[in-house]
C-alpha positions in Angstrom: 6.2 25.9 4.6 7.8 25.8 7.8 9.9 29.1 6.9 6.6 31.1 5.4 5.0 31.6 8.9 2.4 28.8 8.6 1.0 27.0 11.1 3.2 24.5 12.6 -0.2 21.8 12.8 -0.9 22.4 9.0 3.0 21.5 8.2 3.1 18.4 11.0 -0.6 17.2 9.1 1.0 17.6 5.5 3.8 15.6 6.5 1.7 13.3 7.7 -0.4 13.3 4.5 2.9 13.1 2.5 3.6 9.6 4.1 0.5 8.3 4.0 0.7 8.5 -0.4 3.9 8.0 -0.2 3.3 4.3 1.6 0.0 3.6 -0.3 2.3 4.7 -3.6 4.4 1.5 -2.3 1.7 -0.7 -2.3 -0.2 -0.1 -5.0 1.8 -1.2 -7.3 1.7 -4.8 -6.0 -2.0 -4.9 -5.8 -2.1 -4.0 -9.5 0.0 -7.1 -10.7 -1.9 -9.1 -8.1 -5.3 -8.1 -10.2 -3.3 -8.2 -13.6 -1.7 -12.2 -12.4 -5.1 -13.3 -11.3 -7.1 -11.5 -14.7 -4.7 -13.8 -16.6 -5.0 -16.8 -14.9 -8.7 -16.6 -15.6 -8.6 -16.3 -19.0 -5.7 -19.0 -19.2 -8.5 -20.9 -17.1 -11.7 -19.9 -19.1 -9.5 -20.6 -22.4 -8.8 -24.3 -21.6 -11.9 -25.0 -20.3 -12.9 -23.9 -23.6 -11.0 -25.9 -25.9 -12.5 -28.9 -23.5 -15.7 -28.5 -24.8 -14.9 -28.1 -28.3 
């Protein structure tokens, strides 16, 4: 983008933009196995508490 004649602001806010998926790419994957891990102790929870009133 640099080399086409663009503005030097649009290519210094799309690098910007670029890092900030990038970093939020990083994370997300540990809040999805933090929402999958706490889905599955809940059923494991609801579950038992089932068999404990049967």
């Amino acid at each position: 983008m640099a080399r086409d004649g663009v503005d030097p602001e649009l290519v210094q806010l799309r690098r910007e933009e670029a890092r900030y998926y990038q970093d939020f790419a990083r994370v997300m994957p540990n809040w999805m196995l933090a929402a999958l891990t706490l889905g599955l102790l809940l059923r494991l929870f609801l579950i038992l508490q089932a068999f404990r009133t049967v």
